[in-house]
N, C-alpha and C positions, 0 to 999 in steps of 0.2 A: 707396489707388490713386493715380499719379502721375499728373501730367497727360497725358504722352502715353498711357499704358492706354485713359484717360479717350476723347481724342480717336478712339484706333481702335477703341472701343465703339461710340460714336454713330456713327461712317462705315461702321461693320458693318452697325449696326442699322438705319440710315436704308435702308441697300443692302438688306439682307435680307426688309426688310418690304415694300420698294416705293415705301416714301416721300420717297426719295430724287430730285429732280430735275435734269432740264440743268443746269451740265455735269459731266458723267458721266465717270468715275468721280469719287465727291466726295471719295475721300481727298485728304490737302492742303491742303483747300481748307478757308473756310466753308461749309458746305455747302448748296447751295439744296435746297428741300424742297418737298414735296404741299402745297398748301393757304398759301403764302406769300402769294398775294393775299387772302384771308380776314383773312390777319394784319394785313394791311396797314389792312385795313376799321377794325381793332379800334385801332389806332392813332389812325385818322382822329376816331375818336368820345370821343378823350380832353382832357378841358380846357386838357393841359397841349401838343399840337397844337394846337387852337384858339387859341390863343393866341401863338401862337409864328410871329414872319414871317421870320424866317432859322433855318434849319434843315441842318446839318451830318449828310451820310449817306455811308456808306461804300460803296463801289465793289464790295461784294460781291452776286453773281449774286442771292441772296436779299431782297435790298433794296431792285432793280427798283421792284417795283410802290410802292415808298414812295416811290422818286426820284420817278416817275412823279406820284403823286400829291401830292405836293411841289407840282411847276410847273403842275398843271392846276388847286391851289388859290389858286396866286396867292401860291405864298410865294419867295423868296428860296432857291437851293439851292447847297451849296458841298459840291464832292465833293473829296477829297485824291486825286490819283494814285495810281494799286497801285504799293505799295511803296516811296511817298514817292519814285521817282524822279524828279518833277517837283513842281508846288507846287498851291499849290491853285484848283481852279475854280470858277469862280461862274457859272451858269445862270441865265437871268429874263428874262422876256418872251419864251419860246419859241414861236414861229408854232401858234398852235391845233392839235390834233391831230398834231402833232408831239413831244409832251412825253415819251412810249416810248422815239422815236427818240433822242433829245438825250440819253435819259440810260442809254443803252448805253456798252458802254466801249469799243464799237468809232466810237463819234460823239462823245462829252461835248465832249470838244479843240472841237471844230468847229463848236459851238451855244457853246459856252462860252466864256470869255476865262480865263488864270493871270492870277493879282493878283499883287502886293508883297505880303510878309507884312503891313507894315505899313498897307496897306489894305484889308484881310478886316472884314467887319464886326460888332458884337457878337454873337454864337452864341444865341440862344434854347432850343433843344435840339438834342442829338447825337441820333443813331441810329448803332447799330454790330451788327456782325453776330454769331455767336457758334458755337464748336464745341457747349460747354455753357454749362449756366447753375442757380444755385440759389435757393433760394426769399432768402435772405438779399440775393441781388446781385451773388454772386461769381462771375466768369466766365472762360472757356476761351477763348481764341483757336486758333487755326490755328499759333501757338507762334512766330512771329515777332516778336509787337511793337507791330509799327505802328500800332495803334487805342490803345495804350499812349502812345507817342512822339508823334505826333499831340493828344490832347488834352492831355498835360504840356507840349507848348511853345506850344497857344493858351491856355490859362492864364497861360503864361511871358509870352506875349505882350499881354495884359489881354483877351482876345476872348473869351472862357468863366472860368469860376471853378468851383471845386470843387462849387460849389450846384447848378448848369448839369444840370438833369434829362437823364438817360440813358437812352432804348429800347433796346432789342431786339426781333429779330423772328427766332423760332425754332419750331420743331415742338416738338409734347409732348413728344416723347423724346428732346430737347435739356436737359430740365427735369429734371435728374439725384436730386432729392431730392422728387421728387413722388410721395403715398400710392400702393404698391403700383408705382414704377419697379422692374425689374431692376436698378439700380444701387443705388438709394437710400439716395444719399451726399449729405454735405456736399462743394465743393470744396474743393482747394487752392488758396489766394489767396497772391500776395505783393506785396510793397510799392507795386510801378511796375507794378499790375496794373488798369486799369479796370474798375470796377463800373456795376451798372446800378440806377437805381430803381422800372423796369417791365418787365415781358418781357411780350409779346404772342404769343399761338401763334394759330393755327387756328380755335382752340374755346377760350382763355378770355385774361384779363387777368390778371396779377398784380402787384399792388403789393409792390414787395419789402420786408424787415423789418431793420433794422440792417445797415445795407449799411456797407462799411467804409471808410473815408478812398479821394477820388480822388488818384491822384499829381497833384502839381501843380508838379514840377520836374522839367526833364530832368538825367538822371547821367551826366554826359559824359564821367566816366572807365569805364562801362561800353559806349559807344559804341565809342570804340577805334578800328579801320580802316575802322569804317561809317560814318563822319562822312559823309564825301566823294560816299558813294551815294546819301545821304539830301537832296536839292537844300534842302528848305526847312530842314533844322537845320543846314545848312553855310551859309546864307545867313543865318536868323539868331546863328549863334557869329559869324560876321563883324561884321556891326550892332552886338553887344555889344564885341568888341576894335576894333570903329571911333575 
């Protein structure tokens, strides 16, 4: 099964079952889901969280409650723009009881400041959202990219390293090779593809098992006319022909 099958399984299923959350309809998208703050909890309670005072989360609707819990633990949060058309934000010292608010995408801009690339700070862990995901690590995006692109040019950039542990935060039936899924498949993985070392649901933890190489370069002869829309890989292609 290719990966878009893939994708309009899970946005069937999510839909059909009910499990499927605001905003609605989740084709497209990553998909938020039932029970995302739950996931959230099971994140909180991992050593490799506790330990981490800057933390990199993606702008997707299901992620909320991490952002969230992010600035109300006192950590460092740095969200990328959707779709890289701007660069990246850093969050911290949010006015108490405001840490919801701040890290909505209709406010981040507002509570938040863009940096220079060259002043983001080292990455302790990512968090990224996911169409699917397999017990191995291998994962589905929304088929654009950008969670792709994004961690291959803060690598590029020395802010993260291929080692740089990777969450997710999905429903069960984002977990495509789980005992007795209707799918229960391995994914399709390819090269400039991010993987994850943990995926967090609802109802359990998983440690993933041979996860495959993270990209750690970007391919700019596959970028092509998207350079331009991408504000921080056109800002740093610049930096580098400086």
């Amino acid at each position: 099964m290719d990966k878009a099958r893939i994708r309009q399984w899970v946005w069937d299923a999510l839909t059909r079952t009910g499990q499927a959350a605001f905003p609605r309809p989740v084709h497209g998208r990553i998909p938020n889901f039932v029970g995302a703050a739950q996931a959230a909890e099971r994140l909180r309670a991992l050593d490799v969280y506790r330990r981490a005072q800057v933390v990199k989360v993606g702008p997707d609707a299901p992620l909320h409650p991490i952002r969230t819990m992010v600035l109300r633990d006192g950590k460092t949060l740095y969200m990328p723009t959707p779709r890289l058309a701007g660069g990246f934000v850093v969050l911290q010292d949010v006015p108490p009881g405001k840490e919801r608010e701040a890290t909505a995408l209709a406010h981040f801009k507002a509570y938040g400041r863009e940096v220079a690339l060259t002043a983001i700070e080292p990455i302790d862990l990512v968090v990224v959202g996911s169409v699917a995901v397999d017990h191995r690590g291998v994962r589905v995006g929304k088929g654009e990219g950008y969670g792709d692109l994004e961690f291959a040019l803060l690598c590029e950039l020395g802010k993260l390293t291929p080692h740089t542990p990777v969450v997710t935060a999905v429903h069960d039936l984002q977990v495509a090779d789980s005992p007795g899924h209707p799918l229960g498949i391995r994914l399709p993985h390819d090269p400039h593809d991010i993987a994850v070392d943990v995926i967090v649901t609802p109802t359990r933890t998983l440690h993933t098992k041979n996860r495959p190489p993270q990209p750690s370069r970007i391919d700019w002869e596959k970028l092509g006319d998207r350079l331009e829309d991408l504000k921080p890989l056109a800002e740093w292609r610049r930096l580098q022909d400086a």
